[in-house]
PDB file of N, CA, C and O in Angstrom:
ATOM      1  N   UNK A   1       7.567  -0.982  -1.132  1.00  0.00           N
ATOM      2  CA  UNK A   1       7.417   0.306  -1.731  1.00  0.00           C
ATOM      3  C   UNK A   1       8.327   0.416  -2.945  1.00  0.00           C
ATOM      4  O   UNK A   1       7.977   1.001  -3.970  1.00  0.00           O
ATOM      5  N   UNK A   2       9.237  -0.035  -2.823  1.00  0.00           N
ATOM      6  CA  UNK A   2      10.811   0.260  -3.803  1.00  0.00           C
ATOM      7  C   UNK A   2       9.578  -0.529  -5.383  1.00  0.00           C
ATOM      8  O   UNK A   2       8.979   0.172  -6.199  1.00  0.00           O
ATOM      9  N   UNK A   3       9.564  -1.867  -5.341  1.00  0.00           N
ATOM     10  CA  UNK A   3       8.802  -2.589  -5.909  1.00  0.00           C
ATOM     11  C   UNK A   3       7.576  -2.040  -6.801  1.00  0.00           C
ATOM     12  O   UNK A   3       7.427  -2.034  -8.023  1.00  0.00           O
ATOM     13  N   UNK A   4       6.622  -1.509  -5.588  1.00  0.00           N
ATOM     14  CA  UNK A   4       5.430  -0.412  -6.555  1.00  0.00           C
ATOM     15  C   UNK A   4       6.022   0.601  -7.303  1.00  0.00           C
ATOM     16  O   UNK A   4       5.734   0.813  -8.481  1.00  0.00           O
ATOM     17  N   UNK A   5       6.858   1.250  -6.649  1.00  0.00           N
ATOM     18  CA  UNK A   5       6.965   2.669  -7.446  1.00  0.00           C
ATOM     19  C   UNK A   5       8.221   2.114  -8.611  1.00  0.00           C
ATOM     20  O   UNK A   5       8.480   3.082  -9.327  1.00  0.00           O
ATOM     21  N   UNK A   6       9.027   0.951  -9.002  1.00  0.00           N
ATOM     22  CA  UNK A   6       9.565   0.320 -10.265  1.00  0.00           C
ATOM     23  C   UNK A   6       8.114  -0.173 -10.995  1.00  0.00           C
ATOM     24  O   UNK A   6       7.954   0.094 -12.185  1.00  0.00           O
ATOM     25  N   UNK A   7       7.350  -0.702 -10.448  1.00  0.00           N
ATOM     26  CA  UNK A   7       6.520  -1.035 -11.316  1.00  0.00           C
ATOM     27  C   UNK A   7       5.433  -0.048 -11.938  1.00  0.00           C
ATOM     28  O   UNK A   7       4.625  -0.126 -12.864  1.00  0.00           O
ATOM     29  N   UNK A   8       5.848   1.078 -10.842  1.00  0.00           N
ATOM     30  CA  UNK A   8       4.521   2.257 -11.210  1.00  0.00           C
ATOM     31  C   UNK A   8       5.478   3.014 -12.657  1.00  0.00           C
ATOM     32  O   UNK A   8       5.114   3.755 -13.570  1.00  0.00           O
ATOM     33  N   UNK A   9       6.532   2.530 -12.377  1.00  0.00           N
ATOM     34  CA  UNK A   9       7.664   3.580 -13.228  1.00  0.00           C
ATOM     35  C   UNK A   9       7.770   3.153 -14.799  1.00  0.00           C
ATOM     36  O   UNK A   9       8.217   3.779 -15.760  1.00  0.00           O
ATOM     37  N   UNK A  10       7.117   1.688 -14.688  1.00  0.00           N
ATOM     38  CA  UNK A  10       7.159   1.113 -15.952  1.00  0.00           C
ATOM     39  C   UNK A  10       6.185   0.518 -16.549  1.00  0.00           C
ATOM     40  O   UNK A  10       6.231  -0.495 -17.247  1.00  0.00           O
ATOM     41  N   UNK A  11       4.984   1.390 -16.162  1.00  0.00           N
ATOM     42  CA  UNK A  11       3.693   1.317 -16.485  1.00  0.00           C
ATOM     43  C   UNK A  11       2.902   0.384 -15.937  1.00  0.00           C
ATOM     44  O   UNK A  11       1.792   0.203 -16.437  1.00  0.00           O
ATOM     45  N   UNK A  12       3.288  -0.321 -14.898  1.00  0.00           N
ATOM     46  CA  UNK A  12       2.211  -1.432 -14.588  1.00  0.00           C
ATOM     47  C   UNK A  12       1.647  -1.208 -13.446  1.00  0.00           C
ATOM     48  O   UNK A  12       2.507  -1.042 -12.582  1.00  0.00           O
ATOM     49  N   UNK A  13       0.280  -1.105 -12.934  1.00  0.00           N
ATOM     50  CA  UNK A  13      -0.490  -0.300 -12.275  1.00  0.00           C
ATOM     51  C   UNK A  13       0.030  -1.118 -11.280  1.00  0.00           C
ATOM     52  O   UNK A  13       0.669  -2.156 -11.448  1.00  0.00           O
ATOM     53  N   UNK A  14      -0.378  -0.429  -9.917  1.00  0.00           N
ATOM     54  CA  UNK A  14       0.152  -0.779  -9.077  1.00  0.00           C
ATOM     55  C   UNK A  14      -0.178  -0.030  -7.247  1.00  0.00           C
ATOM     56  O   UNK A  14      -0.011   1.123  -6.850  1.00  0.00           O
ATOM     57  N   UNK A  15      -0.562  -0.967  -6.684  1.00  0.00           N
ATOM     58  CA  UNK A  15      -0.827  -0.195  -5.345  1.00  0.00           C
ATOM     59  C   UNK A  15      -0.136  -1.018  -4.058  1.00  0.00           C
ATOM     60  O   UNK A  15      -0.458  -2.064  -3.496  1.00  0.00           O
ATOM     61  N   UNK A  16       0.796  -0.209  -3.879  1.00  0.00           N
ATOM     62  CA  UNK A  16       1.210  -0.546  -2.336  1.00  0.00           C
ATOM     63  C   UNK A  16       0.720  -0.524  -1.220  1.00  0.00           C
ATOM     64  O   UNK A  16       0.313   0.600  -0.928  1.00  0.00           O
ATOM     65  N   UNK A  17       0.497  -1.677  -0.042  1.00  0.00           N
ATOM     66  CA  UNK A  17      -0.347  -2.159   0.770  1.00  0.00           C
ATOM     67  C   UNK A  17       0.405  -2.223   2.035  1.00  0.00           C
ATOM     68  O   UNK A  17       1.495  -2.757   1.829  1.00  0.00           O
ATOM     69  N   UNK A  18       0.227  -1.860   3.345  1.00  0.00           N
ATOM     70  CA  UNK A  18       1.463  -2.001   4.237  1.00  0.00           C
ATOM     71  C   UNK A  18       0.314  -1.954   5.442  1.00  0.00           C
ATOM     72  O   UNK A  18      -0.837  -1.551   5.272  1.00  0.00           O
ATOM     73  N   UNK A  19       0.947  -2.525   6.879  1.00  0.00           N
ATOM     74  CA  UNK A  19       0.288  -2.458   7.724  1.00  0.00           C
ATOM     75  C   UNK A  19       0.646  -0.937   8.639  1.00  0.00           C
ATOM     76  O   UNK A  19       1.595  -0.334   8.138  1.00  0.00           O
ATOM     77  N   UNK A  20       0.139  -0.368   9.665  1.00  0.00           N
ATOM     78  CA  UNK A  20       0.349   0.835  10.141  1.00  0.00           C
ATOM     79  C   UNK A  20       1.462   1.153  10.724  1.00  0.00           C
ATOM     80  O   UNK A  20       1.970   2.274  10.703  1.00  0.00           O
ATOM     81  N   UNK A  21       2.205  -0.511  11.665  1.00  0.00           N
ATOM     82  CA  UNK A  21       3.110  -0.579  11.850  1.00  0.00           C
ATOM     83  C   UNK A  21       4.397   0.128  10.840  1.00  0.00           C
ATOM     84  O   UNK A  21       5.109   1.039  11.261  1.00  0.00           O
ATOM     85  N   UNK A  22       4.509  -0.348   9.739  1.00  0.00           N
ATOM     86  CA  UNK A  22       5.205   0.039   8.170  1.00  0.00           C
ATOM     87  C   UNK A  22       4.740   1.437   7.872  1.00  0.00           C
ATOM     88  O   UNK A  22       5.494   1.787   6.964  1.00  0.00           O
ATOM     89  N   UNK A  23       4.008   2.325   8.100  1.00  0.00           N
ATOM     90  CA  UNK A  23       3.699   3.687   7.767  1.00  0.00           C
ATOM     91  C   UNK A  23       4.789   3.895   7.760  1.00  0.00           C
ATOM     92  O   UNK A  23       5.238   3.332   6.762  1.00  0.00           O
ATOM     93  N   UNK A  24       5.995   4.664   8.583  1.00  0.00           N
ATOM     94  CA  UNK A  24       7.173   5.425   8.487  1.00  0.00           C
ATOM     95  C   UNK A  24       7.648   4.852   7.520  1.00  0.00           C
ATOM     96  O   UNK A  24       7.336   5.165   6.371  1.00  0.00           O
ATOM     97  N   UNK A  25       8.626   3.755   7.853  1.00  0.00           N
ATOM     98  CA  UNK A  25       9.330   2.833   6.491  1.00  0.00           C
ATOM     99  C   UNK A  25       9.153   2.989   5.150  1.00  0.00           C
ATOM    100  O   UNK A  25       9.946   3.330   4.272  1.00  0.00           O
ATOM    101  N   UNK A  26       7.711   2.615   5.108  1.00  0.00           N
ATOM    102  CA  UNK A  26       7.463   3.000   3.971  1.00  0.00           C
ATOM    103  C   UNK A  26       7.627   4.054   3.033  1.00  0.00           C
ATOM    104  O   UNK A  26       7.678   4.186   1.810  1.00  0.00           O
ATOM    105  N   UNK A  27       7.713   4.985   4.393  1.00  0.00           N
ATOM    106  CA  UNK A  27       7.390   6.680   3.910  1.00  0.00           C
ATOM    107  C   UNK A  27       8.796   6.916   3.315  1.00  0.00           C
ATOM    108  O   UNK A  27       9.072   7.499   2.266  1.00  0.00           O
ATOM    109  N   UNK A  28       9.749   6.252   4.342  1.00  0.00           N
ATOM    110  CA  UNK A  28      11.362   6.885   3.994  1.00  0.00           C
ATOM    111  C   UNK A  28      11.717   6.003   2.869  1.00  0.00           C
ATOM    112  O   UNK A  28      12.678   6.454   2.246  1.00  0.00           O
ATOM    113  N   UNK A  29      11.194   4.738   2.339  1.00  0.00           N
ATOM    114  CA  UNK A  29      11.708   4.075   1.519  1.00  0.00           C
ATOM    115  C   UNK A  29      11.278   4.955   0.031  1.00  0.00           C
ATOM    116  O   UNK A  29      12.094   5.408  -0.772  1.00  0.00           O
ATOM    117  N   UNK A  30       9.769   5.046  -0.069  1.00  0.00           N
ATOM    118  CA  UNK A  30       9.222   6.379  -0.953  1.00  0.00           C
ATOM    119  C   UNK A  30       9.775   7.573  -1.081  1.00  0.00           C
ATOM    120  O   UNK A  30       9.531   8.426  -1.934  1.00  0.00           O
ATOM    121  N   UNK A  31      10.795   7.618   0.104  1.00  0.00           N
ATOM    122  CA  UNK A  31      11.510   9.367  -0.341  1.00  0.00           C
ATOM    123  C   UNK A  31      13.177   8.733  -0.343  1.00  0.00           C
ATOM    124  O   UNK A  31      14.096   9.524  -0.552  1.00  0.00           O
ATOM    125  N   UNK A  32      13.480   7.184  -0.080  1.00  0.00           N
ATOM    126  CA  UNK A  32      14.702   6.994  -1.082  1.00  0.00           C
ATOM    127  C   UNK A  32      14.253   6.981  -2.467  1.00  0.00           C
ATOM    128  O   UNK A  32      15.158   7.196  -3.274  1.00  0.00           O
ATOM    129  N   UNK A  33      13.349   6.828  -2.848  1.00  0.00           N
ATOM    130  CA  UNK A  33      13.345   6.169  -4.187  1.00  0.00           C
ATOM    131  C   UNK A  33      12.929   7.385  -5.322  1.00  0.00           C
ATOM    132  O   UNK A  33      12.489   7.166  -6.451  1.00  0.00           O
ATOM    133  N   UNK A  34      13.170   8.626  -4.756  1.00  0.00           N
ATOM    134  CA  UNK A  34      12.419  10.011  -4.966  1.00  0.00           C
ATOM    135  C   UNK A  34      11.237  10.089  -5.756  1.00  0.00           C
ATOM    136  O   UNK A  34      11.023  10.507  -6.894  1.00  0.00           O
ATOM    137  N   UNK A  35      10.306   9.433  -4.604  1.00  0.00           N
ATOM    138  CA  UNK A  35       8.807   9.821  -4.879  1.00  0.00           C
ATOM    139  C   UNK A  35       8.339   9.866  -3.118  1.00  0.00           C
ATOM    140  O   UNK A  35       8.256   8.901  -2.359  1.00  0.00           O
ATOM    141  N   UNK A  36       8.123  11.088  -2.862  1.00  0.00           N
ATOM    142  CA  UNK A  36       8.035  10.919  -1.256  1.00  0.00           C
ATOM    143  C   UNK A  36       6.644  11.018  -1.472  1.00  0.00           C
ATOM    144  O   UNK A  36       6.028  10.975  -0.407  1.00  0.00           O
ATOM    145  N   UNK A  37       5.676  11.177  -2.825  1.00  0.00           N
ATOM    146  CA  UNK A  37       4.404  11.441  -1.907  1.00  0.00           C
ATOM    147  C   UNK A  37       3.651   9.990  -3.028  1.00  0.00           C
ATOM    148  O   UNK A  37       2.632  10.227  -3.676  1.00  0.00           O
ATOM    149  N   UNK A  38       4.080   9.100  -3.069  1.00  0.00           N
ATOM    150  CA  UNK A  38       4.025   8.179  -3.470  1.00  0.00           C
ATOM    151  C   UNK A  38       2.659   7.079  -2.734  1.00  0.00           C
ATOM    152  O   UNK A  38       2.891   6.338  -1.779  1.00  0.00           O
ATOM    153  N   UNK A  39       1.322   7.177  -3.383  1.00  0.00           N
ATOM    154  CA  UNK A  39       0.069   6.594  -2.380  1.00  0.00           C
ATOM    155  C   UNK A  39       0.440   5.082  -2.281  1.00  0.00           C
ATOM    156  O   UNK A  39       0.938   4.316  -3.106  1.00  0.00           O
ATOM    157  N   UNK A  40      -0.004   4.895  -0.880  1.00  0.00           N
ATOM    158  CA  UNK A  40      -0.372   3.718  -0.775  1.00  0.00           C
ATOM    159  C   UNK A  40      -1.151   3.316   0.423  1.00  0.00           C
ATOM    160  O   UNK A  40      -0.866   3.924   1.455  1.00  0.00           O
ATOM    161  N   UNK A  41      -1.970   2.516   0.483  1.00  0.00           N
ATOM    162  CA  UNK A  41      -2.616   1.979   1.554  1.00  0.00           C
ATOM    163  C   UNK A  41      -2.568   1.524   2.890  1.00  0.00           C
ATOM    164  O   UNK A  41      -1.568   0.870   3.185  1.00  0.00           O
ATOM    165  N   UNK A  42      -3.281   1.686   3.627  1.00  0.00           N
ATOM    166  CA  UNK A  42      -2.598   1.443   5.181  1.00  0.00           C
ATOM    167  C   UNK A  42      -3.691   0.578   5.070  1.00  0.00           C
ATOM    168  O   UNK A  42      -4.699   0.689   4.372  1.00  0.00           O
ATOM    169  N   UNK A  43      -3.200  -0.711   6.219  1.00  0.00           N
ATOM    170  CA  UNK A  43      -4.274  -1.794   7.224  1.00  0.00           C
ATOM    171  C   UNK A  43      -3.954  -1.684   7.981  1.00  0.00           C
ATOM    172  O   UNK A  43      -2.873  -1.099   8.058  1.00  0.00           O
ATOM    173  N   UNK A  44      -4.788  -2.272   9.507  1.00  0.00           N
ATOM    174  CA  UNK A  44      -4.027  -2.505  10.586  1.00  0.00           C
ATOM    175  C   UNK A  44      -3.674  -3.416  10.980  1.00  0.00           C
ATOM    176  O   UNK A  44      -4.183  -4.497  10.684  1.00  0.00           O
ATOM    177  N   UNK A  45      -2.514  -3.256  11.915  1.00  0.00           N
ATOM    178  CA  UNK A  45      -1.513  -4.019  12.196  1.00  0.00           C
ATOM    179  C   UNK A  45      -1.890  -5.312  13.733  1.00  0.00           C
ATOM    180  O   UNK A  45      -2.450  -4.846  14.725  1.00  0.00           O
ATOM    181  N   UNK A  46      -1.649  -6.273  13.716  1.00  0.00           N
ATOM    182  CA  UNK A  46      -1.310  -7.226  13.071  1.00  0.00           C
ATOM    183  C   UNK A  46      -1.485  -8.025  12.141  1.00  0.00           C
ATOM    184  O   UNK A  46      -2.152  -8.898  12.697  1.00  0.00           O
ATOM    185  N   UNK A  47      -1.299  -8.458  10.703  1.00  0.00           N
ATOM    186  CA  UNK A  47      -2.295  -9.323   9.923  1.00  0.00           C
ATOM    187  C   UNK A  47      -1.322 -10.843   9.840  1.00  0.00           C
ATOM    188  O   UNK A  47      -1.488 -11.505   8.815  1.00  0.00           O
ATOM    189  N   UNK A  48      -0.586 -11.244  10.621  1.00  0.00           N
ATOM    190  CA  UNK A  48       0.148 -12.314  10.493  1.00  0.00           C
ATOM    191  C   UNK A  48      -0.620 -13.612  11.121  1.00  0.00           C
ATOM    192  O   UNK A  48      -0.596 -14.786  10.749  1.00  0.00           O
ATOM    193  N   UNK A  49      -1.573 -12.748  12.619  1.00  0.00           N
ATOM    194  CA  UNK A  49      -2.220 -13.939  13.264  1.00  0.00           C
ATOM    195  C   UNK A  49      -3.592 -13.976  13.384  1.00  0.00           C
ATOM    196  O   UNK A  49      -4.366 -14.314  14.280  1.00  0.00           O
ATOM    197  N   UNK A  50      -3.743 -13.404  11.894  1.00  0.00           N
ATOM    198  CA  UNK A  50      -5.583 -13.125  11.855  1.00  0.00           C
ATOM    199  C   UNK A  50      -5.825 -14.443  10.933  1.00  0.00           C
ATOM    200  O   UNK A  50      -5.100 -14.935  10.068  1.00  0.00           O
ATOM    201  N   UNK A  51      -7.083 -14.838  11.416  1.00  0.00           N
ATOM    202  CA  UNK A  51      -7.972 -15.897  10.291  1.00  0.00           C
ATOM    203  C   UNK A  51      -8.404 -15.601   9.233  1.00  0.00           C
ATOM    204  O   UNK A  51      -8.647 -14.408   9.052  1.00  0.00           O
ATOM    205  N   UNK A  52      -8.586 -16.284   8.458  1.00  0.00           N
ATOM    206  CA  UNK A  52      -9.000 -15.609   6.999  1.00  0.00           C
ATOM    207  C   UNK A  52      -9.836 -14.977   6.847  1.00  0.00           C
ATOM    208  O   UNK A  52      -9.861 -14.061   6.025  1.00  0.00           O
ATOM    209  N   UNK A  53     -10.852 -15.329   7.680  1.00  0.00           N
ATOM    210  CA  UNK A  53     -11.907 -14.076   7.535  1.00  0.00           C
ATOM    211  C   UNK A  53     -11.684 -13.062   8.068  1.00  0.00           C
ATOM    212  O   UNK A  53     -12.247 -12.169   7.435  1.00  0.00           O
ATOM    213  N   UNK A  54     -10.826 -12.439   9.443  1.00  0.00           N
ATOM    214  CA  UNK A  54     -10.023 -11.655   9.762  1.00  0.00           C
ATOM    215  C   UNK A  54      -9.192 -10.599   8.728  1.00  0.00           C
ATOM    216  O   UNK A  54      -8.913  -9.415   8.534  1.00  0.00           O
ATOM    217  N   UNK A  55      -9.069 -11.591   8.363  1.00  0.00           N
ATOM    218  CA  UNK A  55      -7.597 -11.010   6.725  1.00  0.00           C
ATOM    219  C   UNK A  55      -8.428 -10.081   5.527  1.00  0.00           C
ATOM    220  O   UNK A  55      -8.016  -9.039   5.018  1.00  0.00           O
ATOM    221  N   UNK A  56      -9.774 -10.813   5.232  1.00  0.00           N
ATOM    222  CA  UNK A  56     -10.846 -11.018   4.121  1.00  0.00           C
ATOM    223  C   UNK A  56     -11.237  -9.402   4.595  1.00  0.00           C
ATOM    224  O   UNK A  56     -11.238  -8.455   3.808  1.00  0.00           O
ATOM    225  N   UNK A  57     -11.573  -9.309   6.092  1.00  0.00           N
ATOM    226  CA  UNK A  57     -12.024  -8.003   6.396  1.00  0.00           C
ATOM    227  C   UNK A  57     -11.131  -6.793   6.037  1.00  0.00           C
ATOM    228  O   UNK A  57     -11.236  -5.852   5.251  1.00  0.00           O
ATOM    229  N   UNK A  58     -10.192  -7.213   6.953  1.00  0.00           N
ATOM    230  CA  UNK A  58      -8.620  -6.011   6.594  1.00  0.00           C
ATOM    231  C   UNK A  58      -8.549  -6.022   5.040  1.00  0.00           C
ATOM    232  O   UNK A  58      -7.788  -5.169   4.584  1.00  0.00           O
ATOM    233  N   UNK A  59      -9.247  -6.889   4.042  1.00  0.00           N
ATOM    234  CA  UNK A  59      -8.403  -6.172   2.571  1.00  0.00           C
ATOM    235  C   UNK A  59      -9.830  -5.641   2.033  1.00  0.00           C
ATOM    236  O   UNK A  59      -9.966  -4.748   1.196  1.00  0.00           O
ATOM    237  N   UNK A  60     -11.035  -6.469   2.768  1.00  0.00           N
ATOM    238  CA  UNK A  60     -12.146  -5.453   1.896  1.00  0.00           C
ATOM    239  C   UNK A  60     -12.156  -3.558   2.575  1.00  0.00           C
ATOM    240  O   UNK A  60     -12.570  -2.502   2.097  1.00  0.00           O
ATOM    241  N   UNK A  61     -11.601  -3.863   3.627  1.00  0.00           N
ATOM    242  CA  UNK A  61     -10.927  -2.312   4.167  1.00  0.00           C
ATOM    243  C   UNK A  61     -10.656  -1.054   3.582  1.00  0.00           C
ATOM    244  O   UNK A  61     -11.093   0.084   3.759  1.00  0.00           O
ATOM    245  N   UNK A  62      -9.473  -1.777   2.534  1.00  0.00           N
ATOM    246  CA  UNK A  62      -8.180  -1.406   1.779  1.00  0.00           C
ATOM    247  C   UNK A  62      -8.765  -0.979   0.438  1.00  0.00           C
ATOM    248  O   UNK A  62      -8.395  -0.011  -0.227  1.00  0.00           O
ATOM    249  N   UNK A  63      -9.858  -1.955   0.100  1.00  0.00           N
ATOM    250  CA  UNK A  63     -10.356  -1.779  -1.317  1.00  0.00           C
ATOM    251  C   UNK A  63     -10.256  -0.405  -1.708  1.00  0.00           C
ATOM    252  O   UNK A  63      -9.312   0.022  -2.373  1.00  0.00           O
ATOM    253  N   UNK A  64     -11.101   0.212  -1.353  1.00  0.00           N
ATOM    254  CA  UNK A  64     -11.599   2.145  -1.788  1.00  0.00           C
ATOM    255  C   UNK A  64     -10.288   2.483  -1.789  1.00  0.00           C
ATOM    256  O   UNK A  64      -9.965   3.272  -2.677  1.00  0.00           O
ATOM    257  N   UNK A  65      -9.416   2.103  -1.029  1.00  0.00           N
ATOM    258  CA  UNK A  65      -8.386   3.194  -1.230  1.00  0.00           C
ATOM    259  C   UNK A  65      -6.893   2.645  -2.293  1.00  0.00           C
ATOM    260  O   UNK A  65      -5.864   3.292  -2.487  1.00  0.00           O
ATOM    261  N   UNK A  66      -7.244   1.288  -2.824  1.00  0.00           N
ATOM    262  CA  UNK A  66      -6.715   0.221  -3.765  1.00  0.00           C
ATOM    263  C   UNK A  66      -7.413   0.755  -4.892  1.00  0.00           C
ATOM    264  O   UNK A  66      -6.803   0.735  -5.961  1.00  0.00           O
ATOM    265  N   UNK A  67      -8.403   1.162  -4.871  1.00  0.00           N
ATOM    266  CA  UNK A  67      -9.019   1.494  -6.501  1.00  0.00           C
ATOM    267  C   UNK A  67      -8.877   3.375  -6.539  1.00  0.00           C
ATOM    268  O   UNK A  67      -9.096   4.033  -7.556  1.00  0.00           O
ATOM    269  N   UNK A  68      -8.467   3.974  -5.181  1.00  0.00           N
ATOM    270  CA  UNK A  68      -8.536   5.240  -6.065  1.00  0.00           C
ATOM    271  C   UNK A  68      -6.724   5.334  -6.191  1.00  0.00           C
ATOM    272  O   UNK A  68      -6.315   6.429  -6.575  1.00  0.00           O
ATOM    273  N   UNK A  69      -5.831   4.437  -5.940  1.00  0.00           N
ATOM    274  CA  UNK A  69      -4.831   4.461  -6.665  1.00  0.00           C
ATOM    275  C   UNK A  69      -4.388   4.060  -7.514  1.00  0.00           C
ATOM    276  O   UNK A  69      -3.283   4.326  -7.988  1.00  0.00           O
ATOM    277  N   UNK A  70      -5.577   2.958  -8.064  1.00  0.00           N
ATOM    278  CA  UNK A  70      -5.126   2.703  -9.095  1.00  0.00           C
ATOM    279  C   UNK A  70      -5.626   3.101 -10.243  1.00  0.00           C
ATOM    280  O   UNK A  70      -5.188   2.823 -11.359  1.00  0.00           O
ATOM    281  N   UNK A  71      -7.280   4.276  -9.774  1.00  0.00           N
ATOM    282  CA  UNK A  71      -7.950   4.685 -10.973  1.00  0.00           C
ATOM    283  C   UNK A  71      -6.854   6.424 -11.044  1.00  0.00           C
ATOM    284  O   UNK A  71      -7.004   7.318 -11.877  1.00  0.00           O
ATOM    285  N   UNK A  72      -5.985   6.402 -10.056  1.00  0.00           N
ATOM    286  CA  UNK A  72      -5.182   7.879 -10.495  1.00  0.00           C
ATOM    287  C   UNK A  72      -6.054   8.777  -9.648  1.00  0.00           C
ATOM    288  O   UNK A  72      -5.963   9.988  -9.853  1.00  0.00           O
ATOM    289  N   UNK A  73      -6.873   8.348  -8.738  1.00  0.00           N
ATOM    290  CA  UNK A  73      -7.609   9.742  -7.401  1.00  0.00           C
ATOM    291  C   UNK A  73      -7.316   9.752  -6.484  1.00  0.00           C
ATOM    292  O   UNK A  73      -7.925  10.517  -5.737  1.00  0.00           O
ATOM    293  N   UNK A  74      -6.142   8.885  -5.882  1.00  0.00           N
ATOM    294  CA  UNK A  74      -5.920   9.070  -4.198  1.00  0.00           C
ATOM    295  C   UNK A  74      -6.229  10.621  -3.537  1.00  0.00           C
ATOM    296  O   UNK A  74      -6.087  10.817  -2.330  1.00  0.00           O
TER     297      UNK A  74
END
């Protein structure tokens, strides 16, 4: 999160991706960095012991909500 919102800060588009597990974390790392309502994407959790096509699914998932943050509509 720290990462997106430096890079959101210095113009380079940018969407943060986290599994559901990471929801909170994320949330409090977004309200250290004072942007608490700061979008980003949820998958679900586990993606460490999924197969690629497993993985392939979880990010075509993510897409819609990867393009309306980065077209500025979350």
């Amino acid at each position: 999160m720290h990462d997106g919102i430096e890079l959101d800060r210095r113009g380079v588009p940018t969407a943060v991706i986290c599994t559901e597990q990471f929801v909170s974390a994320v949330k409090a790392q977004a309200e250290i960095c004072g942007n608490p309502l700061y979008p980003f994407a949820v998958v679900a959790h586990p993606i460490g012991s999924l197969t690629r096509r497993e993985l392939e699914a979880r990010a075509d998932a993510a897409v819609p909500r990867v393009v309306a943050i980065l077209t500025g509509a979350p």
